[in-house]
N, C-alpha and C positions, 0 to 999 in steps of 0.2 A: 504494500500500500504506500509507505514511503515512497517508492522510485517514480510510481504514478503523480504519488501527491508533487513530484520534483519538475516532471513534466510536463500535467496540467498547468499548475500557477502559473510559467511563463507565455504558456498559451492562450493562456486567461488577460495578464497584464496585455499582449499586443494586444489581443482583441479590440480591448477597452481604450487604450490608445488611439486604435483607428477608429473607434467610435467619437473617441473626442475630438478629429481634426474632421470625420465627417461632419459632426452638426456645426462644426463653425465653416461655412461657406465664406464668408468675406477672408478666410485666411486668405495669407501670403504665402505662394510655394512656388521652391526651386529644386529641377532635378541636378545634380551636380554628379558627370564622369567621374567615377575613378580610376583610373590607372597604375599600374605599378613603376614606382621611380625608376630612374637612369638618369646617367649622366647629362642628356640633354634635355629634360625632361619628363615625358610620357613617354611608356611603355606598351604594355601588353594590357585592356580592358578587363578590369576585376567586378565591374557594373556601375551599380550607382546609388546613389543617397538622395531620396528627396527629404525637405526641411520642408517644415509647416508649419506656421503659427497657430497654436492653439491660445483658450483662456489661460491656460497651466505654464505655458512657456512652447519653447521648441519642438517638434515630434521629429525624430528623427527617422527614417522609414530606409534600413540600410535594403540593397539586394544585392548583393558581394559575392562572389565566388571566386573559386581556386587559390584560397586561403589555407595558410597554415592552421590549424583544429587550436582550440587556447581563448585565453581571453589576452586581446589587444589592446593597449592605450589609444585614445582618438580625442583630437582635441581640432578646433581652430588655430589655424597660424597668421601672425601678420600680415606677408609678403605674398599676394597672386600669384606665384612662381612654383613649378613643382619641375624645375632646371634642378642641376646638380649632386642628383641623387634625394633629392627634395628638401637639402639644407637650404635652399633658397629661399623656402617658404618663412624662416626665419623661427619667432620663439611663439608661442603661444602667444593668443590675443590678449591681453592689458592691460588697457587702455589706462585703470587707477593707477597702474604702476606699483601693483603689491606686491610684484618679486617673488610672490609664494604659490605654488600648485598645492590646490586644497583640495583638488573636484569638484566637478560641478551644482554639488547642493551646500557649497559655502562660499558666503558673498564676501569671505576677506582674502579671496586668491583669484589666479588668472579665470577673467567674464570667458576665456577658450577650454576651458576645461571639461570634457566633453564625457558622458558615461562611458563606461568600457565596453569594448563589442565583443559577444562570444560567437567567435565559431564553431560551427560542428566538426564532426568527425568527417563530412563529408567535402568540408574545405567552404560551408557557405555562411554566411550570416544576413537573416531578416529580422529577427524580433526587435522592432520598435523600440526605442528608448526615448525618454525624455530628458530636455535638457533646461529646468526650470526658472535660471536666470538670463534666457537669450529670447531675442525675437528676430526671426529670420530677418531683417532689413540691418543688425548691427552684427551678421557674418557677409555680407554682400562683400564682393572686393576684397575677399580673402581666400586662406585656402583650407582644404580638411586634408589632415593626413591621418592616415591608419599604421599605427608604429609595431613593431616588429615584436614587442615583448610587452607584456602587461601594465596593469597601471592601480598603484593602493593608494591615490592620490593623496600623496606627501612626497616630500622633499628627501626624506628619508626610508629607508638606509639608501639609497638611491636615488639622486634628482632626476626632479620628474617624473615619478610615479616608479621608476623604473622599463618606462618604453622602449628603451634601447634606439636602436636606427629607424628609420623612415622608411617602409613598405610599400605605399599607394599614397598615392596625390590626386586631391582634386581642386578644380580654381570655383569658386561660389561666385556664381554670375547669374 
């Protein structure tokens, strides 16, 4: 009963998600590519991320595939650029200037701190997450990256959650 009870609830949370971005019709939504870094760039198509404003904050609605299985760090970056293996995107969004990766359900770290994405076993990730302190109009002009190793959002024992390198890039337009 546990393993079901493990399975259900998360199937339950999207559910209710898309319920919430359904009854708000006047949102704001963007599909944003992702692809996997390179040196120049974009890569090889991993899918995509749409963002939607709900009452609640951000929905984020991943369809990602050919992913490593895990839970990934995924945040907003400053810099539109997913050049240089996606160091171009630069540091998490900031804009207070609080220097601290909190995650994203505390309002005294980076506004780019984005829930973690789990992949399955079979390399893909949809389950919905929300992102409580964003509305899609203040990720415009930036970029979403999906980082290569997890994320316990703190600064320690590892800054930055512990994400390790940059995976996939996408530019929010």
């Amino acid at each position: 009963m546990d393993v079901l009870k493990w399975i259900l609830i998360p199937i339950a949370l999207g559910l209710s998600l898309l319920l919430i971005a359904a009854t708000n019709s006047s949102a704001k939504n963007v599909t944003v590519k992702m692809n996997r870094v390179a040196p120049t760039g974009h890569a090889a198509s991993i899918g995509t991320v749409e963002l939607t404003d709900t009452k609640y904050g951000m929905l984020i609605i991943p369809d990602l595939h050919n992913l490593p299985p895990g839970i990934h760090g995924f945040h907003v970056h400053i810099n539109p650029s997913c050049a240089d293996d996606g160091k171009a995107a630069g540091g998490h969004l900031d804009p207070q200037k609080t220097g601290k990766h909190r995650g994203p359900y505390n309002s005294k770290g980076h506004l780019g701190d984005l829930p973690a994405l789990t992949v399955d076993q079979n390399g893909g990730v949809t389950l919905p997450v929300l992102a409580p302190r964003l509305k899609v109009s203040q990720v415009m002009g930036h970029a979403l990256i999906f980082h290569v190793g997890s994320d316990n959002y703190a600064d320690k024992p590892q800054k930055l959650g512990g994400g390790d390198g940059r995976l996939a890039c996408g530019i929010i337009k």
